[in-house]
C-alpha positions in Angstrom: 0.0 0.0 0.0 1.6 3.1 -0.9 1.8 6.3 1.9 1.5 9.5 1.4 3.5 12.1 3.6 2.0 15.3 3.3 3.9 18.4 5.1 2.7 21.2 6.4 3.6 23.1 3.0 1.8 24.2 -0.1 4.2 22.0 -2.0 3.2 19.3 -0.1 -0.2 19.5 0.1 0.1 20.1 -4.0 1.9 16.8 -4.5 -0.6 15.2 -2.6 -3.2 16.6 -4.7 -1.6 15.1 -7.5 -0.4 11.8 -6.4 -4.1 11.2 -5.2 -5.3 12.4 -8.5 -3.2 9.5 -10.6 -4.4 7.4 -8.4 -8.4 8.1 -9.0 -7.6 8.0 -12.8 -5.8 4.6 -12.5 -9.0 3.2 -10.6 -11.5 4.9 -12.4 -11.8 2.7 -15.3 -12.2 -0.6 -12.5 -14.7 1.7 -10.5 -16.9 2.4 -13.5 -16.7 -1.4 -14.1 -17.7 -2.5 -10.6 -20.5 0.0 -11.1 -22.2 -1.2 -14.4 -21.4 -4.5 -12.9 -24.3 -3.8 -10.2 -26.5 -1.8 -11.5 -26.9 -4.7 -14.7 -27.7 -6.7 -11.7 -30.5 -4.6 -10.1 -31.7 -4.4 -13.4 -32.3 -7.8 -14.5 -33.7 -8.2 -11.0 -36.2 -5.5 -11.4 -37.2 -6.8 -15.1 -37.7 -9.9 -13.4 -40.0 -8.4 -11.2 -41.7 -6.2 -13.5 -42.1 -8.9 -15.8 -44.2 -10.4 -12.8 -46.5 -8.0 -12.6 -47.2 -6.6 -15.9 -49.3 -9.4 -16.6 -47.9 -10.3 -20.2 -48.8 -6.1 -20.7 -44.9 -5.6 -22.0 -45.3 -2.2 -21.2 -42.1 -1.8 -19.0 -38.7 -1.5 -19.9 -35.4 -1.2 -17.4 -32.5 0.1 -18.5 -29.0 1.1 -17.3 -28.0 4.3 -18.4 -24.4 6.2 -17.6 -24.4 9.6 -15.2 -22.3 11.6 -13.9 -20.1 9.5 -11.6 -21.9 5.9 -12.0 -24.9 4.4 -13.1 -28.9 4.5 -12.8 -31.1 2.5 -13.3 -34.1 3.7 -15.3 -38.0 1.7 -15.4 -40.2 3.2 -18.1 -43.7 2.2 -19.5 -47.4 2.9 -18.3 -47.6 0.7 -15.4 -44.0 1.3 -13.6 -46.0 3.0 -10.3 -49.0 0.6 -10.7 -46.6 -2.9 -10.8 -44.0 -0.8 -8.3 -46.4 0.1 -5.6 -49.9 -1.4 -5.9 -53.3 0.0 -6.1 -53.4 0.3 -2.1 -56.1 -2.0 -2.0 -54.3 -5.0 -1.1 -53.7 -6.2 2.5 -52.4 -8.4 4.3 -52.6 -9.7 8.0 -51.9 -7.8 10.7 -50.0 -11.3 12.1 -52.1 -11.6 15.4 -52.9 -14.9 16.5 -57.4 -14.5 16.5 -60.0 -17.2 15.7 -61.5 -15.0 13.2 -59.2 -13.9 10.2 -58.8 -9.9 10.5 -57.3 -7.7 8.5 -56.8 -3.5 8.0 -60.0 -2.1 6.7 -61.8 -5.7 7.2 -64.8 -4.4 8.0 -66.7 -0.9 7.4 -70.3 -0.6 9.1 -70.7 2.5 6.6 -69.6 0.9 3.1 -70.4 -2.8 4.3 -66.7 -3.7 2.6 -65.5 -7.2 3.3 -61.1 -7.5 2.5 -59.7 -10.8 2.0 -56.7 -12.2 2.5 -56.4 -12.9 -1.0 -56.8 -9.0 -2.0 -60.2 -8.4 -2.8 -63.2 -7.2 -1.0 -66.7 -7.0 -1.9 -68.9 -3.7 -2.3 -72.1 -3.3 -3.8 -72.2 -7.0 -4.6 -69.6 -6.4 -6.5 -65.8 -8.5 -6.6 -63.2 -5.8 -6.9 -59.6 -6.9 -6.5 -56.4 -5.1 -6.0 -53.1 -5.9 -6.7 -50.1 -6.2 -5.0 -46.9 -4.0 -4.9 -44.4 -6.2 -6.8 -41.4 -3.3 -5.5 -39.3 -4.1 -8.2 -36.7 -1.1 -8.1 -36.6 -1.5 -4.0 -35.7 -5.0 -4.6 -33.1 -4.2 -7.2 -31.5 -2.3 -4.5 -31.2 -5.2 -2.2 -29.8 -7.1 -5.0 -27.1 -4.3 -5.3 -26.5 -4.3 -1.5 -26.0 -8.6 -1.5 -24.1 -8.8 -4.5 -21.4 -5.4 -3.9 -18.8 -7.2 -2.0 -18.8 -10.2 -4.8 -18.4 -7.5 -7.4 -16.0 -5.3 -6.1 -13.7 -8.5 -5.3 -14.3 -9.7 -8.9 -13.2 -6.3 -10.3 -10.6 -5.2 -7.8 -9.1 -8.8 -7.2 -9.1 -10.1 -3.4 
């Protein structure tokens, strides 16, 4: 590991600022590597996802696209909030232990609304049914976070 002495001098302190700048251009290249590396991996997770619950639609597309200093990761098409976060209509146990299965909303005296636990309720003798937020770009960023230390050892060595 190299060391850098830096005195209390303006000539020091510029051959620092030098030395340290070599350095960022000799890792640069490895860094933008490392992150293209992860972002192409939180974005075939999130196509995965999206591809889950756009319901054969096609109507989203991820891509990775370059910014200033790394990478992003970019989910277009007409349904990217709908499959992301839901309509809000689905539920899910609260996770009590009760005889009787309960769950947020399950029952309105007012609008006589039933919810199920498999995400639909009925009103006006009517079945409506909600979906489920698929969170594809959250989970793309836990695929990030489990996969950086692999990456970074693949690019940087051990």
């Amino acid at each position: 590991m190299r060391r850098i002495v830096i005195l209390m001098s303006e000539e020091s302190c510029q051959h620092a600022i030098e030395v340290l700048r070599e350095f960022h251009q000799s890792i640069k290249p490895k860094l933008d590597l490392a992150c293209k590396k992860l972002a192409e991996i939180g974005a075939e997770e999130a196509r995965r996802r999206f591809a889950r619950g756009d319901h054969g639609n096609g109507g989203v597309t991820v891509t990775v696209e370059p910014m200033n200093g790394g990478c992003k990761i970019v989910a277009n098409g007409h349904d990217v909030y709908f499959i992301e976060f839901g309509t809000g209509f689905f539920v899910q146990p609260h996770g009590q232990a009760v005889s009787a299965a309960i769950y947020p909303g399950s029952y309105s005296e007012q609008n006589k609304q039933i919810f199920s636990e498999l995400g639909y309720w009925w009103y006006a003798n009517e079945k409506l049914q909600g979906t489920e937020a698929e969170m594809p770009l959250y989970f793309a960023g836990e695929a990030i976070r489990k996969n950086y230390k692999r990456v970074l050892k693949e690019v940087f060595g051990s």
